[in-house]
N, C-alpha and C positions, 0 to 999 in steps of 0.2 A: 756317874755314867760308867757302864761296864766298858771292858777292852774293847771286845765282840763291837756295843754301839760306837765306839770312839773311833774304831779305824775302819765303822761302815760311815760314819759321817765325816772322816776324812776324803774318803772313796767317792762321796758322792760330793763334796767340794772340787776335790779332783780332775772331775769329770767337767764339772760346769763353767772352771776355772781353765783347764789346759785342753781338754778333747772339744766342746762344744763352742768356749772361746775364742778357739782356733778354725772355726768353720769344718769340723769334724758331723756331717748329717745326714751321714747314715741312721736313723733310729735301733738298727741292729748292733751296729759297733758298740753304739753310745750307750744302751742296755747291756750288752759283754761287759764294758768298760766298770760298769755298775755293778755288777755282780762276781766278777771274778777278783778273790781278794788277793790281791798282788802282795799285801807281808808274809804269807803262806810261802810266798817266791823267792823270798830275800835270806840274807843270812837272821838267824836270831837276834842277833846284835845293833843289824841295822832296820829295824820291823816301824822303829820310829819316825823312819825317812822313807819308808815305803811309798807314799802319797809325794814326793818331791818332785818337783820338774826335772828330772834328771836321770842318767841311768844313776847306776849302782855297783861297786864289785860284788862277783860270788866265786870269787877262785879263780884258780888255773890263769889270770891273769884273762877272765872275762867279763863280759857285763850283764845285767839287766836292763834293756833299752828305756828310755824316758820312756811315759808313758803316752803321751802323744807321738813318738814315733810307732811306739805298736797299736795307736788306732786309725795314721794315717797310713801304713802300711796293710791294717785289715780295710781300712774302709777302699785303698785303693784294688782289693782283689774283686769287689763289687759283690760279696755275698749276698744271696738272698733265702740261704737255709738249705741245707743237706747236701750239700755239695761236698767231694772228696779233694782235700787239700792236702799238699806237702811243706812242710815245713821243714827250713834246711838251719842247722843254726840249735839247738836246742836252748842251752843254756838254760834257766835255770826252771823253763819249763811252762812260764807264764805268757807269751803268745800264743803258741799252744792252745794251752787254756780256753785265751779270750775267743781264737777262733774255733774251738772245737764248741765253743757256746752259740756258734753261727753253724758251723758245717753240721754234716753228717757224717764224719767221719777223718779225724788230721792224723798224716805217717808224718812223724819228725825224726830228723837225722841229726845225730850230735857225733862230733870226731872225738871229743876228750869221754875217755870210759866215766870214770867216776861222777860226770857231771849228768851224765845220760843214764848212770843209773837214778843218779837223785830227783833228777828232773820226773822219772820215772815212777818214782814214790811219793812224790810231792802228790803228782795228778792222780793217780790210783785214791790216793788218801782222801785227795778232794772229793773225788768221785768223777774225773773224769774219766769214762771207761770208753767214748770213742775216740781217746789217742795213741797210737803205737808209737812205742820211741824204742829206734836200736842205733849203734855205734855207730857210724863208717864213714866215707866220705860222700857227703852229701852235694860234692861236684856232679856226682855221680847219678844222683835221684836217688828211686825208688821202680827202677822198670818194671818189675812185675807187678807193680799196683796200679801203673801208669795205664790212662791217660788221668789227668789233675784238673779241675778246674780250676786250680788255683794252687800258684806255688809262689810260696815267701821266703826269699833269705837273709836271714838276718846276721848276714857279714859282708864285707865288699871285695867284687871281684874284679879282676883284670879285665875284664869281658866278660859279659853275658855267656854262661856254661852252654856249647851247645845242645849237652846232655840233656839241663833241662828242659830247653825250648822246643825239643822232638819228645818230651813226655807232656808236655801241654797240650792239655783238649782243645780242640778246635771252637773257638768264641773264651778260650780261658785267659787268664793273667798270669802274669809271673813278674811278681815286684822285687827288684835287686835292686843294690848300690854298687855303682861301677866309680874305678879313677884310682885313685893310689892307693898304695899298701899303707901308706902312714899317715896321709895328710885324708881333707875330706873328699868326699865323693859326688856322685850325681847318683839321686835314684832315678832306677829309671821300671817303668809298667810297659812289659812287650805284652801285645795281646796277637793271639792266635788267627789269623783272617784263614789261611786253609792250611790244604797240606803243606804248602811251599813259600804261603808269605806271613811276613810278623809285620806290625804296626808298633814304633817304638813312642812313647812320649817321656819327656823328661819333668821328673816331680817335685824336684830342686834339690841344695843341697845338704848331704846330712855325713855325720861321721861312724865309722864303727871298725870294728878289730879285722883283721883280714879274714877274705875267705882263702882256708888254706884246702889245697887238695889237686887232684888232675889235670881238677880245668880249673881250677884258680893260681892263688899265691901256692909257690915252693914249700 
């Protein structure tokens, strides 16, 4: 069996083992989830754990999220195709990915340069060409692309940024993990009811590296 077959029939184990096993049924997600080859994402070294239940380091003292938390984090945005999403959090480029395989169009923001470059090169090379990825703090958004149907962060904040809950579209999502800088969090999906009110629900709980920036961590 070539590499190419081995780690597409990893992928589609993967999926059927940790995204669908999990009540992941979205039929959009669970196609992303199939198609986007996540060892593309990972270090070279570690390509062999790419299909693992688990994140992963790629540097800078970050991760690559498990792979069921980035199908319940896209499935919780409720995509249904061409929607303009923001993605706060880059790393190493592979959420991104899975939802730029749904949207029409994902701006993701990474705080660390070097990771935001790569992430950058990773997707280009794949061919995804509906994703922008630049520097900065992504407490912040992306206001001049804003409004979002849908914005994912993938670090955890002290609070829900207000930033980005005045760039979300009206009927949009914005999936965070709120609660401590060290310990785990609560995700939580605010959705957009109008100009002046959000609807919070809580998605349970999960861990991830802080969100550093304005309106986050210090």
């Amino acid at each position: 069996m070539s590499e190419q077959a081995e780690y597409s029939r990893l992928r589609n184990w993967m999926v059927d083992q940790q995204i669908m096993g999990r009540d992941i049924l979205s039929p959009l997600v669970i196609e992303a989830m199939r198609r986007v080859p996540r060892e593309r994402f990972v270090p070279p070294d570690l390509r062999d754990c790419a299909y693992d239940d688990g994140p992963l380091p790629i540097g800078e003292g970050q991760t690559i999220s498990q792979p069921y938390i980035v199908a319940l984090m896209a499935d919780a945005l409720d995509l249904k195709g061409g929607e303009t999403v923001l993605d706060i959090g880059t790393g190493s480029g592979y959420a991104a990915a899975v939802m730029a395989s749904i949207a029409g169009r994902v701006y993701s923001i990474e705080r660390i340069e070097s990771l935001a470059e790569k992430a950058a090169r990773v997707l280009a090379a794949e061919g995804y060409d509906n994703v922008d990825v630049r520097c900065g703090d992504g407490t912040m958004g992306w206001p001049e692309k804003a409004p979002f149907d849908g914005i994912c962060v993938a670090a955890g904040a002290p609070a829900v940024p207000d930033a980005l809950k005045q760039q979300l579209a009206i009927g949009g999502h914005l999936v965070v993990p709120v609660g401590s800088e060290h310990t785990s969090q609560s995700l939580r999906r605010v959705t957009r009811v109008s100009e002046t009110e959000f609807r919070t629900e809580d998605l349970g709980g999960v861990r991830f590296v802080p969100l550093k920036g304005e309106q986050g961590w210090s």
